[in-house]
N, C-alpha and C positions, 0 to 999 in steps of 0.2 A: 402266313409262313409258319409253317410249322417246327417248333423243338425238336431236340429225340427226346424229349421224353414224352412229346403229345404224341408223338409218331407212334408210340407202343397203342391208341387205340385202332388206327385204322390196322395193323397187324391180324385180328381176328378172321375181320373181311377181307383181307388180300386171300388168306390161305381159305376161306370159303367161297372164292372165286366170284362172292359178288362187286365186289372193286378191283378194277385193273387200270391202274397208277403207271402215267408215260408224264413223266416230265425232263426237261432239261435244265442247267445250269452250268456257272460256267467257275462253281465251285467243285473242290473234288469230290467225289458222291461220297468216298470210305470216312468226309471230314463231317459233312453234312447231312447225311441218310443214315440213320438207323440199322446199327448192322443184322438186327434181325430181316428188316426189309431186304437190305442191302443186299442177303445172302438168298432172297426169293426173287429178284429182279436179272434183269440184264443189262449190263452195262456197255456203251457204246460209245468209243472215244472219237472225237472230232474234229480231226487234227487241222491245220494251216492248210489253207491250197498252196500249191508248189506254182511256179512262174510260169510252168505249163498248161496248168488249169487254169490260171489268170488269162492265159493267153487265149483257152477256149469259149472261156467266158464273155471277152472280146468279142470273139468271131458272131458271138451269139446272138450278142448286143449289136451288131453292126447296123442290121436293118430299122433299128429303132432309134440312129442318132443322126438324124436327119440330115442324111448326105453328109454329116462327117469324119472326117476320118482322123486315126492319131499318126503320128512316122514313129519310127524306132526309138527314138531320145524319149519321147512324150510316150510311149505305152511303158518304158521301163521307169521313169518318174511316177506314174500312179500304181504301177505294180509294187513299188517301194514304199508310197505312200501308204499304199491298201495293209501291206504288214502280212499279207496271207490272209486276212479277209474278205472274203468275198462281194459282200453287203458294205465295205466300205469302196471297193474297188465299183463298184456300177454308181454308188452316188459321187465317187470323186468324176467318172466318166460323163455324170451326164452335168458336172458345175462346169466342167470341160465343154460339152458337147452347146450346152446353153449360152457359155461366151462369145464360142468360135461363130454360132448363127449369126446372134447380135452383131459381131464384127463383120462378118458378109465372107469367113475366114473357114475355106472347105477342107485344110489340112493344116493340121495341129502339131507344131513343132514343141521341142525339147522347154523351153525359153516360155513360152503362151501358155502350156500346160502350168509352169512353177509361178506366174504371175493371177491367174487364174481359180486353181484352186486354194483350198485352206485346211490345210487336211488335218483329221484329231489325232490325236497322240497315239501312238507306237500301242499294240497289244499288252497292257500293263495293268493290271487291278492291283491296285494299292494295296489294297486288304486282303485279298486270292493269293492263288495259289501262284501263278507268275511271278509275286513280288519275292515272295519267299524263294521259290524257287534260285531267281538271280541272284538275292543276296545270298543264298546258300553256296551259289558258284565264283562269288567275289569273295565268303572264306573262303572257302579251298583255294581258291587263286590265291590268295596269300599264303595262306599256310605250306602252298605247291611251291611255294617260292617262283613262281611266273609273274615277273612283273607287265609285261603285254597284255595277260591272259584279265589279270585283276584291273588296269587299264578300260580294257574292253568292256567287262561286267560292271565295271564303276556306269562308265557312256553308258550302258544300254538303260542301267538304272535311272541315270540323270537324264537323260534324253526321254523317259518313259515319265517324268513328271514324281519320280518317286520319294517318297519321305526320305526327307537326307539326315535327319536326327537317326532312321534306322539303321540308315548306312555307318555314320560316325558312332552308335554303339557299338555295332559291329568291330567296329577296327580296333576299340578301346577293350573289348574283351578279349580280340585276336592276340592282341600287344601284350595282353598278359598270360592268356592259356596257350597258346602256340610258340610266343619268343619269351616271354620270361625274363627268367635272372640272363639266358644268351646274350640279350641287349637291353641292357635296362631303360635305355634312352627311348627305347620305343615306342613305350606306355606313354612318357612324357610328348612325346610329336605327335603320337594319337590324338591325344587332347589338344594340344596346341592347333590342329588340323579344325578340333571339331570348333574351338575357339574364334579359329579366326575365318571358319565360313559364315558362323553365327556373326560378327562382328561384317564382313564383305557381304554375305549374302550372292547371289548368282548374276552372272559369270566369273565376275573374279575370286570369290570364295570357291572354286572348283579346284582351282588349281592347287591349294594348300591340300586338297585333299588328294588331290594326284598326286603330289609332293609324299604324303605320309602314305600312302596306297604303294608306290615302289619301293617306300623305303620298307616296308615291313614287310612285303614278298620279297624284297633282297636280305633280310636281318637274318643270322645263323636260327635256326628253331632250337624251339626247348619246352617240353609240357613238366616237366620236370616236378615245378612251385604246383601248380595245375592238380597233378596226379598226386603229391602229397597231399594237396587239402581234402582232397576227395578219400584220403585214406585216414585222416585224421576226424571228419567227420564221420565217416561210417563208426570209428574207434572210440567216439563220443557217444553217437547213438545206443551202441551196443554194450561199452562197459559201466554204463550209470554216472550217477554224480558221485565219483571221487573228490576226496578232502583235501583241502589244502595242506601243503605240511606246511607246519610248523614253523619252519625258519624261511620260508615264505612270505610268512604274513605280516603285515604292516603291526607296529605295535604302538600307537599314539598313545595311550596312557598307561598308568602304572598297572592295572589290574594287567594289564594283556600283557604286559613283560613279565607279571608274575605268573601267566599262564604257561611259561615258555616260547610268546610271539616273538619271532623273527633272529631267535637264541640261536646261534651255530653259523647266521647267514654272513658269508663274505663277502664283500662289494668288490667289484671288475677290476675296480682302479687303484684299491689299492695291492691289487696282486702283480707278479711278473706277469710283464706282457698283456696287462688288462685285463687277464682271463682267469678265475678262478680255478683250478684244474681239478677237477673229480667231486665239483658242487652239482648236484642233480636237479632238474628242474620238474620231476615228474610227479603224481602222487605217491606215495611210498607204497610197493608191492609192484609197480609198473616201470617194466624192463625199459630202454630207449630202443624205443621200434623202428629208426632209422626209414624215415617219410620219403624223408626229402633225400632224393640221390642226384647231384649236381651228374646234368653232360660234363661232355670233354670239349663243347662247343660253345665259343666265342667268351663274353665275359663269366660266364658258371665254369670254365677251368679252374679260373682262380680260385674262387670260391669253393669249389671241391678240392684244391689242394691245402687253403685254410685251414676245411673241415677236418682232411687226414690230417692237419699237422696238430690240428685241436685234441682231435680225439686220442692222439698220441700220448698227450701232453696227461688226459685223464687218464690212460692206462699206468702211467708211469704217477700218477702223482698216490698219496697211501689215501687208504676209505676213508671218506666223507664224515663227519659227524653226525650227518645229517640222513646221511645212508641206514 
């Protein structure tokens, strides 16, 4: 198996046409292939047979299972099993086909077939692109606020045999970049969810997570927290390390009181209303770049009416010493 970075030598020989490279995978090529090759080859997508092709597949297979046959219940049980694969749809056909001989059984009901075979799990690579894929449609399914739809993508997950630590990171990062300060309680039943599958483990640890899966595509949204930090980091990146001020800084001994640490600083509690008014928290030259904008949705109302009545309270209060 080749890297992309071994892949850059066979590159020469592609474009000198004495190597010509056909393979497949059931990785996506653009993740796995070299986008120089990537961009010399052809790609060929291979998608699921439809019920239809299953069904012609059937027909095809008839003369080879020795006199027997399936009814309507029993073809649409191994089509389901099959998942759209082909190659699993002819071997589940012939653990079928091999039973019904044994039994002396020329026609294969709905019931024979489920007893019969033993079919491998749902189209699902843990580590591919499929896993990803779902959990990508069980966020938005939250985020979409569709509890049915996140439901669904949960099943097709857990039915697929899929890592469920992925799914419960998933939900604990939704709870905070999607609802936020909206529902603070979210974040907490995320974890509580992922706690107590850890603790039940499957089937009954399913249900906590179905529990916190509707609650968090029914919870108001909010990127709000989300989108500040993302502008507060870039803000870090870009304007270097700024100094602490001054009445910031802790002052444990005499020299640093005599430096001026922590001179000017007012404490929350003992001001009106807990709140210092027009005490800055910034480095000194750096405006308050106002990050964070509270929705008007669910519990961040309140907290954005706080904020206006804080900020108020600064305008109205005289310059800072510290300012």
């Amino acid at each position: 198996r080749f890297n992309k970075a071994q892949q850059d030598a066979l590159l020469p020989h592609v474009e000198s046409g004495l190597l010509t490279l056909v393979g497949g995978t059931t990785e996506h090529p653009g993740l796995a292939v070299n986008s120089a090759l990537l961009s010399r080859a052809q790609v060929y997508t291979l998608e699921p047979l439809s019920g239809d092709e299953l069904n012609q597949l059937y027909e095809r297979a008839l003369p080879h299972l020795q006199g027997v046959t399936l009814d309507a219940d029993a073809l649409d049980l191994l089509k389901g099993f099959a998942d759209g694969d082909g190659r699993r749809f002819l071997n589940l056909l012939e653990q079928v086909t091999n039973a019904a001989s044994g039994s002396g059984k020329a026609v294969v009901d709905g019931e024979f077939a489920r007893l019969s075979t033993s079919p491998s799990l749902r189209r699902f690579d843990k580590g591919g692109d499929e896993f990803y894929w779902q959990l990508s449609a069980f966020h938005k399914s939250l985020r979409g606020s569709d509890p049915d739809a996140a439901l669904y993508w949960l099943a097709r997950i857990l039915d697929g045999s899929g890592d469920v630590s992925q799914v419960t990171r998933r939900m604990i990062v939704m709870a905070s970049e999607d609802i936020g300060n909206a529902d603070p309680q979210a974040l907490q039943l995320a974890l509580n969810a992922a706690l107590a599958y850890e603790r039940l483990g499957s089937p009954e640890g399913e249900i906590p997570l179905a529990h916190a899966a509707t609650y968090l595509a029914a919870a108001p949204k909010s990127n709000a927290a989300y989108d500040a930090w993302n502008q507060a980091k870039a803000f870090v990146k870009d304007s270097g390390s700024q100094p602490v001020p001054l009445h910031l800084r802790n002052a444990p001994t005499k020299l640093m009181k005599q430096m001026g640490y922590h001179k000017g600083y007012r404490y929350d509690h003992d001001e009106p209303d807990g709140y210092a008014a027009g005490q800055t928290y910034f480095p000194d030259g750096v405006p308050h770049p106002g990050w964070y904008r509270p929705t008007d949705r669910g519990v961040e109302r309140r907290l954005g009416e706080r904020l206006a009545w804080l900020r108020s309270l600064d305008d109205a209060a005289p310059p800072s010493a510290d300012a």
